[in-house]
N, C-alpha and C positions, 0 to 999 in steps of 0.2 A: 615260192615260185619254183618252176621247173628249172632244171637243172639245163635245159636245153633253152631254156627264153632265150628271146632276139628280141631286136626295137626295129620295127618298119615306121619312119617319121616320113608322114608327107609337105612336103613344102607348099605353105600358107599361099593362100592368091586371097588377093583381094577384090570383095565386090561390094558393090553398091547398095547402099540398103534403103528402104523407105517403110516408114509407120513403125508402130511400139505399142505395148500395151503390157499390162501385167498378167501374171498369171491366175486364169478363173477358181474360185473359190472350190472347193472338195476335186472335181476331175479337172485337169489340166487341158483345155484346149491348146497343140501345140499351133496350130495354124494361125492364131492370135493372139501370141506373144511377142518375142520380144524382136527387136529390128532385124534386118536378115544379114546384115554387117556383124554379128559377132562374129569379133574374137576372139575367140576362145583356143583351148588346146582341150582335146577331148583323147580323154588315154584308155584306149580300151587293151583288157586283159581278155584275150581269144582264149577258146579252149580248143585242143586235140580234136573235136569233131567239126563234122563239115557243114556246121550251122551258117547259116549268110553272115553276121557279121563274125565269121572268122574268116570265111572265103571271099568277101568283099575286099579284105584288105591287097589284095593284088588286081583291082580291075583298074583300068584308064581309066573308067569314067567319075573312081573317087573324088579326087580332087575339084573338079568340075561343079561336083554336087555339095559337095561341102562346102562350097565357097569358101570364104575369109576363117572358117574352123580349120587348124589344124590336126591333125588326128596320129595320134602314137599309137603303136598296135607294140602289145610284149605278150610272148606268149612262145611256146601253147603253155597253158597251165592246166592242170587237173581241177575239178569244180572247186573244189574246198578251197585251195590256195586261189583262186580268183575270188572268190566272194570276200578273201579275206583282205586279198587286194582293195578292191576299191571300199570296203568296211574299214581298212585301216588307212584312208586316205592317198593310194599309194595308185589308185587307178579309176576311173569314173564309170566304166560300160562293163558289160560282161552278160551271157545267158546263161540260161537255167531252162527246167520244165516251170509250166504253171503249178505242177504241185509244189515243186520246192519252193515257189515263187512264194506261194500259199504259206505254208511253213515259215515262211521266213517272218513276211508280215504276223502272223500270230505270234511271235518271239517279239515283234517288236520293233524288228531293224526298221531304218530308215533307207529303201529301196522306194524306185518308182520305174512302174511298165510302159515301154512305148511303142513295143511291138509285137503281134504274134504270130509265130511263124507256125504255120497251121498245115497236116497231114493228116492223112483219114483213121492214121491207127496202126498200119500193117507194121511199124517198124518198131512196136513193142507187146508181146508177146509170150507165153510160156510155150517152153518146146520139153519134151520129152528125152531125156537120155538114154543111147544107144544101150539097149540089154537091159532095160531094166524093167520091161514089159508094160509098160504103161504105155496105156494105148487111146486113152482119153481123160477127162477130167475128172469123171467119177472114180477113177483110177486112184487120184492123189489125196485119198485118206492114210493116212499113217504114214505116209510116204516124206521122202526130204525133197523139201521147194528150196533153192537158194535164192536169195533176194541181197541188193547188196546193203540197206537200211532200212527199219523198219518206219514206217509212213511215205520214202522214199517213190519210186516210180513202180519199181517190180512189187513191190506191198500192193500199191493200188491197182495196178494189173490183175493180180494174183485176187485181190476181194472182187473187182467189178468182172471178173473171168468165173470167178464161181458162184455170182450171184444167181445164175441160169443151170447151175449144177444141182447135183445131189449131195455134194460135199461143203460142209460149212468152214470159213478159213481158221477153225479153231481146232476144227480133225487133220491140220495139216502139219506136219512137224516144219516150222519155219527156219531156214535156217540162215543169219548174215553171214556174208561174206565178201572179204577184199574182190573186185573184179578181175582184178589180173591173178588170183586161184581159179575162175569161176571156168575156164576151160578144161583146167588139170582135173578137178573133181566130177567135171562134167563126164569126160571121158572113161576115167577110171571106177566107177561103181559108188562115188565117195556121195553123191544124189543123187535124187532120180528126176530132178525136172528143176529147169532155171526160169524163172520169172526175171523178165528184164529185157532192156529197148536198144536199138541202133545199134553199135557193133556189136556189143556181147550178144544181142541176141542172133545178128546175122552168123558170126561165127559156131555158136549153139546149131542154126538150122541149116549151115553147112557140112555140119559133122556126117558121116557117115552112118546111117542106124538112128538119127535120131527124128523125130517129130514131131511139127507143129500141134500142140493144143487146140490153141487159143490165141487171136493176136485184137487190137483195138476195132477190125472191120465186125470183129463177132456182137457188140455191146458197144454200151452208149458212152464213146470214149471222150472226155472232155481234156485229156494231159496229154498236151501237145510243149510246142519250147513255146519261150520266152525271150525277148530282151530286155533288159533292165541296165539303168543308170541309179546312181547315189541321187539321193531327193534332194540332196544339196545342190547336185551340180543340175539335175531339172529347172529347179528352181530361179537359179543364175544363168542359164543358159537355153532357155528352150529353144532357144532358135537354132541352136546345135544342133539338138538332139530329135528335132523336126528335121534337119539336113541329113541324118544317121539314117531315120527313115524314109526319105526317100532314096537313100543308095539302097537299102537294103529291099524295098519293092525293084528298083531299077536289076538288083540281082538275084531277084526269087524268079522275074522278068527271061534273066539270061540262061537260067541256070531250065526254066522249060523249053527254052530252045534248045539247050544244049546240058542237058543232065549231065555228063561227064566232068562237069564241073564240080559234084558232090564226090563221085568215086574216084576223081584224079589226087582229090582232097585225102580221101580217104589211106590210099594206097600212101600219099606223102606221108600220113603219118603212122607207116606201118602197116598197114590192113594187107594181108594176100590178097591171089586173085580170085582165089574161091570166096574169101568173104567180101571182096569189091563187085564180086558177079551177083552175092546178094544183095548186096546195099542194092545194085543198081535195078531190083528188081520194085524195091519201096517207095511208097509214092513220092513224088517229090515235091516239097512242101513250097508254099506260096507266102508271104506277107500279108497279115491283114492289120488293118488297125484296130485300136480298143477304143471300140467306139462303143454304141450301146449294146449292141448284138455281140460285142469281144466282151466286155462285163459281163453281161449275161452267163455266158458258160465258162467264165471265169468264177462266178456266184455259185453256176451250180456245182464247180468242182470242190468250192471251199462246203459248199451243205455236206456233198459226200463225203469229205475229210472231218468234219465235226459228227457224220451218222459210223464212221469206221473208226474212231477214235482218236485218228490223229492230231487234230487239236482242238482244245475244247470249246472256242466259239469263232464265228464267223469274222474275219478281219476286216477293215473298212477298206476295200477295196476302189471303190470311187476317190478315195483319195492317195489314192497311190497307185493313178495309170493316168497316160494323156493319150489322148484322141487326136495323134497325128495326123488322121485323114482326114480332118475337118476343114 
């Protein structure tokens, strides 16, 4: 966990619930589970960015929609220590991208989807480094891309960005790296171009001297976020995690009225004003459910990650997301 966690606990209200049912066999219908009187305590572990369920945790209207669920918020934490949070029983909620989402399931874990939070593309991207004369994409043969893991999001940027190039991602010298370098080398001559999403790349296309490539509006971008619960606590609780989703359409909702909600986010947890001027320029992303059409290009992002190598076969996806909007 971050050295900086905090615990936001909201106090339980009780409400009235009526019907029950189990949960449907392979996809989880949430709208047809279980009574609307759960119980529950639902612990999500937020991360540093200004995804809805990290920014939901300060709305009035939380409580309200949760009914009789209480909800702990600890965070922020960096991705890896949150997935390891609720992996190691320590926290139930948490996002991701769908690729990681992807990824994971072909490991094996026991995660479950139940919402997506869906933007056209623009907020992940390759940008080019000040001075180092690359000027477009057929530019980036022999050149250093940084990426911060291989299969990760900047990998799959970086293949589905040069799928319309001249350059194959095999001519490209790849190179991982920690995010918090990816400024310092950016700047200094140590790359020539960053493959990567949300703030790193807004900070990238702030810089001075440097230039956009490529971002998700160029190609047929399917890796957008995610949120996910342990399949455990799905399972025992869907009537929770049915209440998660509707705060978090109630605050994809607030957050198009009032986008300020993302970069006020942002700035909280560090961002300048030069890189909160970009955020604020990215689309702002909406809630949707996984229903058939959220599968779907859930489907086709796991084919693209089985045709680029990242995992060798398709995960059972139907069984590891609920169709909250039902």
């Amino acid at each position: 966990m971050s050295s900086t966690s905090r615990s936001h606990r909201r106090p339980r209200r009780l409400a009235a619930a009526v019907g029950a049912a189990a949960l449907l066999a392979g996809a989880a219908a949430c709208g047809t589970s279980a009574q609307a009187g759960d119980d529950a305590a639902m612990r999500v572990a937020y991360l540093s960015t200004a995804n809805y369920l990290t920014t939901v945790r300060d709305e009035p209207f939380l409580d309200e929609t949760m009914g009789s669920t209480d909800v702990d918020f600890t965070g922020p934490y960096n991705p890896t220590d949150a997935y390891a949070a609720v992996l190691s029983g320590n926290a139930d909620a948490t996002s991701t991208g769908t690729g990681s989402f992807i990824d994971f399931l072909a490991q094996g874990q026991p995660w479950t989807a139940f919402a997506i939070e869906y933007y056209d593309g623009d907020s992940q991207g390759i940008v080019a480094a000040p001075g180092s004369g690359v000027e477009s994409l057929d530019d980036l043969k022999g050149r250093k891309v940084a990426i911060i893991k291989r299969g990760g999001t900047g990998d799959y940027v970086l293949h589905k960005a040069l799928e319309g190039s001249g350059v194959d991602v095999g001519d490209v010298d790849v190179v991982e790296m920690n995010p918090s370098s990816f400024q310092a080398a950016f700047t200094s001559g140590q790359i020539d171009a960053l493959s990567s999403f949300d703030q790193n790349l807004a900070a990238a296309m702030a810089t001075p001297g440097a230039k956009l490539l490529a971002n998700g509006r160029d190609y047929d971008n399917h890796n957008v976020s995610i949120h996910i619960v342990s399949r455990d606590f799905a399972t025992k609780h869907p009537e929770a995690v049915k209440a998660m989703y509707r705060a978090l359409v109630k605050e994809s909702e607030a957050a198009a009225k009032r986008p300020a909600i993302i970069t006020d986010a942002y700035k909280r947890f560090g961002a300048s004003d030069e890189v909160a001027e970009q955020i604020s320029r990215f689309d702002v992303p909406r809630i949707l459910p996984i229903d058939a059409d959220g599968r779907a290009m859930l489907e086709a992002q796991a084919r693209e990650y089985v045709d680029f190598g990242f995992i060798d076969e398709m995960p059972d996806l139907e069984a590891a997301t609920m169709d909250c909007g039902a």
